[in-house]
C-alpha positions, 0 to 999 in steps of 0.5 A: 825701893817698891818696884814700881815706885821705882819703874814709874820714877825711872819713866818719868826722869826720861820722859823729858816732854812730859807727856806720858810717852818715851820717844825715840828722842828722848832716850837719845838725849838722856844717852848723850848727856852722859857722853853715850853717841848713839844714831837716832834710827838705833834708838828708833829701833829700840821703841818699835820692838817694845811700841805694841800700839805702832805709835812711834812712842813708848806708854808707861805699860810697854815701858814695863815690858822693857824694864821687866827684860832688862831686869832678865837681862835681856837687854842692855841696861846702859840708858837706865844707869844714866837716868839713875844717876840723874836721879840721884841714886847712890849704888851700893854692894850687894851680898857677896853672892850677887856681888860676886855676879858684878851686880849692884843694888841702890838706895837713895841717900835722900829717902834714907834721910827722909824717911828717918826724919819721918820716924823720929818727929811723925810716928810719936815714937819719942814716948815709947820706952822700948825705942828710948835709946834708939831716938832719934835716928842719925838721919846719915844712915843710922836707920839701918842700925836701928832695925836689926832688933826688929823692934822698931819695925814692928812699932812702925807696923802697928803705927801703919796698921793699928794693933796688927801686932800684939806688943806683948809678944815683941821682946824688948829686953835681955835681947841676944841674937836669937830673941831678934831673929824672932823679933824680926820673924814677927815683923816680916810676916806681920809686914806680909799680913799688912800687904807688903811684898818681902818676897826677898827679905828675909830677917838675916838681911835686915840683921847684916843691914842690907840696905836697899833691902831695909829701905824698900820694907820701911817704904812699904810699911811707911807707904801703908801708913799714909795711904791708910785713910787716903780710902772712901772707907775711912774718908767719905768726903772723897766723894766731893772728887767726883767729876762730873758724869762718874759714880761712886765705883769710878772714885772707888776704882782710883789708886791713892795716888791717883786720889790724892793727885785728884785732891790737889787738882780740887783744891787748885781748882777752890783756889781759882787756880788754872793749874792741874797736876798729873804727876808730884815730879815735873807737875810740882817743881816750881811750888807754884801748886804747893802755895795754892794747895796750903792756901786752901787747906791751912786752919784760918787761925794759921797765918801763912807767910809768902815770899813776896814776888815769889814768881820771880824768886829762885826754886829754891827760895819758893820751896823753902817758903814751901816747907816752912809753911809746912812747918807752920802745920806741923807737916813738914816731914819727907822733903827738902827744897831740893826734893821739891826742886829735882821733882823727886816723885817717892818723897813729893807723894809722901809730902802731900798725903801727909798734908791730905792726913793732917788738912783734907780741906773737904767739907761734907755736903747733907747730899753725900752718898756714904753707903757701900764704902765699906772694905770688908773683912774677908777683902781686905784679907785676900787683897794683903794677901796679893799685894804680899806675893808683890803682884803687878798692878797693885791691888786697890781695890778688889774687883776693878783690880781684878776686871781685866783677870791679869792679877788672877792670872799671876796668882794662878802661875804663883800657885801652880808655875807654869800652868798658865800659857802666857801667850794666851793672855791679852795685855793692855794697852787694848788696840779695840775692843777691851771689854771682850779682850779682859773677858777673854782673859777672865775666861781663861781664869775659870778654864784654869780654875776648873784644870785645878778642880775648884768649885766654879759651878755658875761662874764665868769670865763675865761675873768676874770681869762684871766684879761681880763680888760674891763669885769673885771671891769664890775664885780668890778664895780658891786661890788662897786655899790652893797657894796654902795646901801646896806650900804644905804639899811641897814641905811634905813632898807629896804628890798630892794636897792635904784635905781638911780631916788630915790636917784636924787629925794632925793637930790632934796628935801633936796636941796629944803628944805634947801633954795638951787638953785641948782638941777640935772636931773641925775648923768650925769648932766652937772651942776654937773662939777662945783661942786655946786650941791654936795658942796650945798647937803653936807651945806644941811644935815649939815648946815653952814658946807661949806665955799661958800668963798671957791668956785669960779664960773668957769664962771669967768675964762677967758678960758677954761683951767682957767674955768677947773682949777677952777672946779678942785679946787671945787671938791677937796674942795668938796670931802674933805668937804664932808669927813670930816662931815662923808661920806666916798667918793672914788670918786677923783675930775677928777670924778665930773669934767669930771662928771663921772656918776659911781662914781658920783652915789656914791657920793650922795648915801654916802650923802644920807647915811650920811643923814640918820644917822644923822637924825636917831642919831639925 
């Protein structure tokens, strides 16, 4: 389960009001449903030492704060295994390492089942010959089964994000032990390139079917998936979700999430309905809002059937009328009646993105704005990369996510621990004025940077909090170049990082030493657009690991736009190759074409990373 997936869950499941706040009240009443006699000034002592903002209730961010002590134990953790099992989340064994601690792991029986169900009838998998024998998936728990070649989680990952893996590289016959490690190598640093946090995860678990752990990357890729076009970049008619009085920056500030609650408060509102969501929990539990939002996005020639006086019906009734209007759109997938019933948050999500995929409902206006929708290259990269190290908040969007420089922060940390003094930092929620506290925070960025020596020349807090795009990514890049030296640094035990020359010089030898033609003059070196000078290094530093029947001289394209699509299909085997033995590239197929000598740079620093360790395990 993603992290905060789980804590925003958690949060909701206690707040019984609903009303965006945990009272002192409600955690009394949680406790002695579960037969806990706790005294409410106990529980009112709880809330004030976590309530910053001294109004007697606790808001989803000092919740974090709470959750993230009694992950570090330090707090009692009774009143949360309570609301776990209220919300039905089965426990279940560890490794015998954090077993033998008296810790448990969870994984919930409901997603399990949801998001197999999911794969066997929402990916089109069924016509694949590489997953024949696997479809369909037991829905009781044959998905952990499933994914121990790697295959499957690799298919789900270009299915997320199209030719993120070049299938050419997944072994799909004569599998053993070894050829799955690499395998599930490939879609774990491909899951990283696509965003998702495998911080803990490593391909042995998924081997062993660790199931809180599988769960949690299926959700992830599953996740990116269908948030994938729920964007202004690939759905411009988000942009009918403007209130009145925003701009475009406001809807481009929104979380999916947020985006989609926005979108069935549209179209609640198209229906004359006086409804308004706020959550898919409590907001959605009489399906009252599913009946009003299918009215409007239904395709006219797709007769829907009600239960007639549904409002005096059972939950339960209105939710199987529910779903099957949902398999009238052939958008069933995720949930149960009693998922809709129980207001299950996770799966409700997913329900309605798949609904916004299929049916969005929006009709483009002649009047609508579509320029600078557009996510860059070079963003979309460093954003993947951050969302990989599993930094809280998520990042969305680059700059807004990045305004109030706690993200940056966390980077910094992540790159060189411990140099940033935690106390010096402002947290939300701002009792007054935010804006100078979030400057104050991004001040602090550039004094970091600058401790470090990177190049900040003009930069200042403001620019960053202002989201300020060109000097803005002068710092992330910074950031992603320093977080790749030093996991060289650390591999090597050095004291101090490898400059560019060093690492050219590197690649030369080992290509040299390997019997290989090929060399580069530097990262900006023209030869390296074709591919070869990569794909040879990786044969270098693991032998006979490369299939040369694979790649194709560009020279023989018979014009320029043949010879570019060859390229192109070089750097995708040349990036997936390179996965799969072990270097965790970030860098995309464009970046070798058009040689793009930041992220190039990084490429081979993750060779000479993967060199180092194989020569030290070896």
């Amino acid at each position: 389960m993603d992290e905060m997936d789980e804590i925003r869950e958690y949060f909701d499941k206690m707040d019984l009001n609903k009303d965006g706040f945990l009272t002192d009240k409600e955690i009394q009443e949680i406790l002695q449903a579960k037969g806990e006699s706790v005294p409410a000034y106990k529980c009112r002592d709880f809330i004030r030492e976590y309530d910053t903002d001294n109004n007697g209730r606790l808001t989803f961010n000092e919740f974090m704060k709470l959750y993230d002590d009694i992950k570090k134990n330090k707090v009692s953790s009774r009143f949360l295994t309570q609301v776990k099992a209220r919300v039905g989340i089965q426990a279940e064994k560890g490794t015998s390492e954090v077993s033998a601690a008296g810790t448990t792991h969870s994984f919930s029986k409901e997603e399990t089942a949801a998001f197999t169900r999911y794969i066997n009838e929402g990916l089109n998998f069924r016509k694949d010959p590489a997953l024949a024998s696997k479809l369909p998936i037991s829905v009781d728990g044959g998905l952990f089964e499933a994914v121990v070649d790697g295959i499957l989680l690799c298919k789900m990952i270009n299915s997320s994000v199209a030719n993120t893996i070049d299938e050419r590289v997944i072994t799909t016959t004569k599998l053993n032990k070894f050829t799955q490690l690499e395998n599930l190598t490939l879609a774990l640093n491909s899951a990283k390139a696509i965003g998702c946090s495998v911080i803990n995860i490593d391909p042995m678990d998924i081997q062993n079917k660790t199931k809180h752990l599988v769960l949690g990357l299926v959700w992830q890729i599953i996740r990116i998936g269908l948030f994938a076009n729920i964007d202004l970049q690939f759905r411009p008619e988000l942009i009918l979700l403007l209130n009145e009085g925003e701009e475009l920056e406001d809807l481009k500030k929104l979380s999916p999430e947020e985006l989609l609650i926005r979108w069935v408060n549209y179209h609640l509102e198209q229906d004359g309905s006086a409804r308004r969501i706020k959550n898919f929990s409590e907001d959605i539990k009489d399906s009252e809002v599913y009946y009003c939002l299918m009215r409007q996005i239904a395709p006219k020639d797709i007769a829907l059937h009600y239960t007639l006086e549904h409002n005096r019906s059972s939950l339960d009734a209105r939710a199987e009328d529910v779903l099957n209007n949902a398999g009238l759109l052939d958008c069933r997938a995720f949930v149960t009646s009693k998922d809709i019933v129980s207001g299950n948050s996770k799966l409700n999500m997913a329900f309605v993105a798949n609904l916004f995929n299929h049916y969005h409902g929006l009709v483009p206006t002649e009047e609508m704005d579509y320029e600078n929708i557009e996510e860059t290259r070079e963003e979309k990269t460093y954003r993947n990369w951050m969302n990989s190290l599993n930094v809280k908040p998520y990042v969305n969007h680059l700059y807004s996510d990045l305004s109030n420089g706690l993200v940056l922060l966390e980077l910094f940390d992540i790159v060189n621990p411990g140099i940033v003094n935690w106390e010096k930092v402002n947290r939300p929620p701002y009792k007054m004025a935010a804006k100078m506290k979030k400057i104050e925070n991004c001040n602090y960025c550039v004094e970091l940077g600058r401790e470090m020596k990177f190049s900040l020349v003009g930069i200042g807090g403001q620019d960053i909090c202002d989201g300020t795009v060109n000097l803005t990514l002068a710092v992330v890049w910074q950031l992603l170049r320093a977080y790749t030296l030093r996991m060289l640094q650390e591999i090597n035990q050095s004291d101090k990082p490898l400059g560019d020359q060093e690492i050219v010089s590197w690649a030369n030898t080992k290509l040299e030493e390997a019997g290989k033609s090929s060399r580069i003059n530097s990262f900006k070196d023209p030869r390296i657009a074709d591919s070869l000078p990569i794909l040879d290094l990786v044969d270098a530093i693991k032998p006979s690991s490369v299939r040369y029947d694979l790649y194709i001289d560009p020279r023989t394209g018979e014009n320029g736009e043949e010879r570019d699509n060859i390229r192109m299909k070089n750097a995708q085997y040349t990036i997936s190759i390179a996965r799969k033995h072990g270097a965790m590239v970030y860098a995309l197929p464009d970046d070798i074409v058009e040689v793009n000598q930041k992220m190039v740079m990084t490429i081979f620093a993750c060779l000479m990373a993967l060199d180092r360790t194989l020569t030290k395990s070896s």
